[in-house]
C-alpha positions in Angstrom: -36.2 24.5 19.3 -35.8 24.6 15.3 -35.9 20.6 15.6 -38.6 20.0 17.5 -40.8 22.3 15.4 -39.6 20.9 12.1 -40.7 17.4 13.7 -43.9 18.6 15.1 -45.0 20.0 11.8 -44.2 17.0 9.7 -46.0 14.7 12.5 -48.9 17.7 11.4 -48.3 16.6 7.7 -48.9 13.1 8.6 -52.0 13.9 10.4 -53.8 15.7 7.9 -53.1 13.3 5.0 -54.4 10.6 7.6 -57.5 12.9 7.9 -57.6 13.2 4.3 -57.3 9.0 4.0 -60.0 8.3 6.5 -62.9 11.0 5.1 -62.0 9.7 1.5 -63.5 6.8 2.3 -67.1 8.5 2.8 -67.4 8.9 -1.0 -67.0 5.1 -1.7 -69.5 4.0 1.0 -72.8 5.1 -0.4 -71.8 2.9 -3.5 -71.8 -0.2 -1.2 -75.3 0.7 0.7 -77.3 1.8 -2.1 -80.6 0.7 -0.1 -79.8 3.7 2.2 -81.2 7.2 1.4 -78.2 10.2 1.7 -79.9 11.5 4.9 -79.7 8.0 6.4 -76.4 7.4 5.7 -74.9 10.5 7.3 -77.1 10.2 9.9 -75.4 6.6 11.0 -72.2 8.2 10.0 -72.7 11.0 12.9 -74.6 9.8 15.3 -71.9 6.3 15.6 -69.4 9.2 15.6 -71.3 10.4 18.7 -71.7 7.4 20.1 -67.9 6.4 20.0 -67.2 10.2 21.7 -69.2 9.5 24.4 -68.0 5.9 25.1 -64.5 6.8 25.4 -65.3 9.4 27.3 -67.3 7.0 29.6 -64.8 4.8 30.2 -62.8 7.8 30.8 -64.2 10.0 33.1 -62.2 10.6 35.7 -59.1 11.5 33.2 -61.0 13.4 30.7 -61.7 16.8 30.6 -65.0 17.9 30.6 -65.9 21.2 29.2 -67.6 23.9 30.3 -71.1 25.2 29.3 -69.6 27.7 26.9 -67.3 25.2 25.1 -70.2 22.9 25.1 -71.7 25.6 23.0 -68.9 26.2 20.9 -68.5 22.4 20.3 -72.1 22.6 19.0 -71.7 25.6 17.0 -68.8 24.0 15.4 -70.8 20.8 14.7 -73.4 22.5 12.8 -70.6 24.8 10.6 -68.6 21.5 9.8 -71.3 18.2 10.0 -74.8 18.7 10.3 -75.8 22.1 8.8 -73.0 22.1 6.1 -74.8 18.4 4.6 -78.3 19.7 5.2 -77.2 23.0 2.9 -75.5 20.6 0.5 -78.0 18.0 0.0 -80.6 20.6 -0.3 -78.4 22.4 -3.3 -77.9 19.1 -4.9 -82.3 18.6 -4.8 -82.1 22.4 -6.3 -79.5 22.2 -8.7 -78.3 18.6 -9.5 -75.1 17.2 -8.0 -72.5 18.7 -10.7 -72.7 22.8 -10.1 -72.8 22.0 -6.5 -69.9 19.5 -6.5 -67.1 22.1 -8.4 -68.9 24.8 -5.6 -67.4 22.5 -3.0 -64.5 21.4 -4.2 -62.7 25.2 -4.1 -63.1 24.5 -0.3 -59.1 23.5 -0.2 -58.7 26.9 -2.3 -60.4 29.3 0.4 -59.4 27.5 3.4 -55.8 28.1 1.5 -56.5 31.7 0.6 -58.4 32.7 3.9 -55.8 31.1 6.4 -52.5 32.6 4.8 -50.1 33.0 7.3 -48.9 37.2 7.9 -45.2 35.1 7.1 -46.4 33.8 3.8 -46.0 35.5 1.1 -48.6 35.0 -2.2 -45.6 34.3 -4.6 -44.5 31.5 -2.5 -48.2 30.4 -1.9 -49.0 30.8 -5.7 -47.5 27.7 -6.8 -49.9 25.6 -4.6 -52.7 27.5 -5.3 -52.4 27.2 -9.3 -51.8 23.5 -9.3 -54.5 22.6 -7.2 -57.0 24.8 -9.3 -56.0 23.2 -12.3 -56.3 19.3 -10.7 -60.0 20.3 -9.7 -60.9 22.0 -12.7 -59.7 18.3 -14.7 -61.7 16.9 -12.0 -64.6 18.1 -12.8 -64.6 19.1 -16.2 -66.3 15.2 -17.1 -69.4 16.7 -14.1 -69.8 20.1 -16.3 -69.2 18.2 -19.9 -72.5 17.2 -20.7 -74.2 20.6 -20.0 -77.9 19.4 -21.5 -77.9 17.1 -18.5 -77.8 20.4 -16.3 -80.9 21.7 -14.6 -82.4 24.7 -16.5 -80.9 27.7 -14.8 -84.2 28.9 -13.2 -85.3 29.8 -9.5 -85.2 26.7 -8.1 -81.2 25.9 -10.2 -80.1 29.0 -8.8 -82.0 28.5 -5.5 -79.7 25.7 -5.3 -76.3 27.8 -6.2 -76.6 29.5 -3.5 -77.7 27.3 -1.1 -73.8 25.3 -2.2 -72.4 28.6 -1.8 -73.9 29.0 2.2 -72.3 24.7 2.5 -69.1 26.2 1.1 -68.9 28.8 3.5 -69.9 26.5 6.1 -66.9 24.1 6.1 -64.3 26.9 5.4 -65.9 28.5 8.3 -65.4 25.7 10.4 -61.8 25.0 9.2 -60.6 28.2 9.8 -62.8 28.7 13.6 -61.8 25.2 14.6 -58.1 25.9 13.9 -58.2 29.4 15.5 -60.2 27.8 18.5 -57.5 24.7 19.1 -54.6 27.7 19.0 -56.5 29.5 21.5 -56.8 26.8 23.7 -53.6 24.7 23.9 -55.0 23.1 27.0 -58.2 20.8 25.2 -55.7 18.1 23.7 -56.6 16.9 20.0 -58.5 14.0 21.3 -60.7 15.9 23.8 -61.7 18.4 21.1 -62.7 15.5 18.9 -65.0 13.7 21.6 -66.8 17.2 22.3 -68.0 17.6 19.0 -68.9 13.8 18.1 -71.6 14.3 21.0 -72.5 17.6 19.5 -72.5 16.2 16.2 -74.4 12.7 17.3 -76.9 15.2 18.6 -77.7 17.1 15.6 -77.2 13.7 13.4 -80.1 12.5 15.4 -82.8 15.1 15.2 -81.8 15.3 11.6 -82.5 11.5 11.1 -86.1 12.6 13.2 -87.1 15.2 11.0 -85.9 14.1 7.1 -84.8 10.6 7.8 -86.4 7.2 7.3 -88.8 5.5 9.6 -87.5 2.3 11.3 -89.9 -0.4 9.4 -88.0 0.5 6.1 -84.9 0.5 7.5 -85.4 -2.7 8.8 -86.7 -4.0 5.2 -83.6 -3.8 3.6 -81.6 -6.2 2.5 -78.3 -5.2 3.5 -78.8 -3.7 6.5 -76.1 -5.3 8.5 -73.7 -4.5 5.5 -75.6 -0.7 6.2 -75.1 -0.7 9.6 -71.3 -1.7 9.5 -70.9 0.7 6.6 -72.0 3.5 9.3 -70.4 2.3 12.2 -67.1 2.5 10.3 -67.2 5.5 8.6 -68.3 6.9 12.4 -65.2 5.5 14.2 -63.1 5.9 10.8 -64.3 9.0 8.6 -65.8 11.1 12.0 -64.4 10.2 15.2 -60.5 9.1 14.3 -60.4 11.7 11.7 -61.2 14.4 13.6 -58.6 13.7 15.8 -56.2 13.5 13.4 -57.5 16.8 11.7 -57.2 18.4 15.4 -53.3 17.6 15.1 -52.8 19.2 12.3 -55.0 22.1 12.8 -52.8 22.5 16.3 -49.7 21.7 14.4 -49.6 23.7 10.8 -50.9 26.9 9.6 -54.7 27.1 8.3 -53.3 27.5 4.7 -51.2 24.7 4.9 -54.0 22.4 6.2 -56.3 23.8 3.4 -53.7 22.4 0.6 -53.8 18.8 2.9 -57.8 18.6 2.1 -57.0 17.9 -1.5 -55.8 14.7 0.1 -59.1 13.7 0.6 -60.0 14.0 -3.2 -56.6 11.5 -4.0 -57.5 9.0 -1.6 -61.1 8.9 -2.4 -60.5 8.6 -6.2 -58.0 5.7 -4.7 -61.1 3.9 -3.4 -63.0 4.3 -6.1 -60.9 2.6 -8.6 -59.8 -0.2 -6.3 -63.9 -0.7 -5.9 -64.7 -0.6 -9.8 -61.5 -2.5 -10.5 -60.7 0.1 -13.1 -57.8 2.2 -14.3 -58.5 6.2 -14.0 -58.5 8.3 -17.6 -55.7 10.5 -18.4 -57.3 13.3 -17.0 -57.7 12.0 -13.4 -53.9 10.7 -13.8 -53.2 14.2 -14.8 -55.4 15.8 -11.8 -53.9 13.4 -9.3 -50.5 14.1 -10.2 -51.2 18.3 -10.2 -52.7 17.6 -6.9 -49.8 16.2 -5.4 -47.3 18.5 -6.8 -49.6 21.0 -5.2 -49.2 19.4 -1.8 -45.9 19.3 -2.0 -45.4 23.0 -3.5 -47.6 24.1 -0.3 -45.2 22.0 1.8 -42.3 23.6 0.6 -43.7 27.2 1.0 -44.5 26.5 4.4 -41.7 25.4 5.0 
């Protein structure tokens, strides 16, 4: 038994680095469609996500599993926490408050997921090591956002309007991460996959009627130059970044402890600074060397408590 379970959570490992891999590359995209407004970008992103879940489902029928009316539910619930509601609250606190305060709000996400999903095993000397590297690669991280502080928004109503409304998109993801992970324990019988497919049609839903009410009519769309390079750009991040990375996420959210999976979401950070450099053709400073290196020695301190 001591085998298999050391195998299953290193497969879990593997799964949410993948995860990690495939959502870093969301942060490179918008650099290649800069014709495409936020909202319409993460629209395509969601609703091709949908569109892929209810394909293979399609073509599956007869051996999927459908769910019930109240998983249906929870399935959109959990869209809203961890896709559609979570950007809305984030794009709405970077219009309020400018993109830095809001970006070092969101990336603590690994820290609370980590801190919030501590297994009763754990304890917070082993999961301290983790926790202070990975606080110190995001503060390098985004200590070049916060360094120009006249650039900042003047810290009125609508600044701090915007605070919290990144605080509420903060919440929202850990929420998700830690109900999603307590939902796929609770219910060993909705494989990975299934899960996945579920909310893509949830979150194709939502991505929709979000596209409706803030996105941009078809005529402009339609005007831009690179719309096919925008409509691939979607199309992959939906199969890539949504649909196959939520499968993968699934695994390790079956597989590992929430705390463990928090400290894997750094991984996302790594591989989309990755991206970025191979795009610009550039070498990172010494301070994103430094933060990349603390965040891996924090992955693999987290790994090694967990163990």
């Amino acid at each position: 038994m001591t085998v298999v379970d050391h195998r299953l959570s290193w497969s879990g490992i593997a799964a949410g680095l993948g995860a990690g891999a495939l959502w870093g590359l969301v942060f490179v995209v918008p650099r290649m469609t800069p014709g495409l407004s936020s909202v319409d970008l993460t629209a395509g992103r969601f609703v091709s996500y949908g569109v892929m879940a209810a394909l293979v489902m399609a073509l599956g029928w007869r051996s999927h599993t459908w769910p019930t009316w109240r998983q249906a539910a929870t399935a959109l619930g959990m869209s809203l926490l961890g896709a559609t509601g979570y950007y809305l609250l984030l794009a709405q606190a970077i219009g309020a408050a400018g993109a830095a305060v809001p970006s070092l709000i969101i990336g603590t996400i690994p820290i609370w997921v980590m801190l919030l999903g501590k297994p009763q095993g754990l304890t917070w000397s082993s999961l301290a090591p983790g926790l202070v590297l990975t606080a110190a690669g995001l503060a390098l991280m985004m200590q070049a956002s916060l360094a120009n502080a006249g650039q900042l928004p003047l810290a009125g109503r609508n600044f701090w309007w915007g605070v919290v409304l990144a605080m509420a998109a903060m919440a929202s993801w850990t929420g998700f991460a830690l109900l999603n992970a307590a939902w796929l324990k609770r219910h060993p019988e909705v494989s990975a996959t299934e899960w996945a497919n579920w909310l893509g049609i949830a979150t194709g839903v939502g991505a929709l009627l979000l596209w409706l009410l803030a996105g941009s009519e078809p005529k402009t769309l339609l005007a831009q130059e690179n719309k096919a390079l925008a409509a691939i750009a979607c199309i992959a991040t939906g199969i890539g970044s949504g649909w196959a990375a939520s499968i993968l996420w699934n695994k390790a959210s079956q597989r590992l402890s929430v705390s463990l999976c928090g400290q894997l979401i750094v991984s996302e950070t790594l591989f989309a600074l990755f991206y970025s450099f191979v795009w610009d053709g550039a070498w990172p400073d010494a301070s994103q060397w430094l933060a990349a290196v603390l965040f891996t020695l924090g992955i693999v301190a987290s790994i090694r408590a967990h163990r």
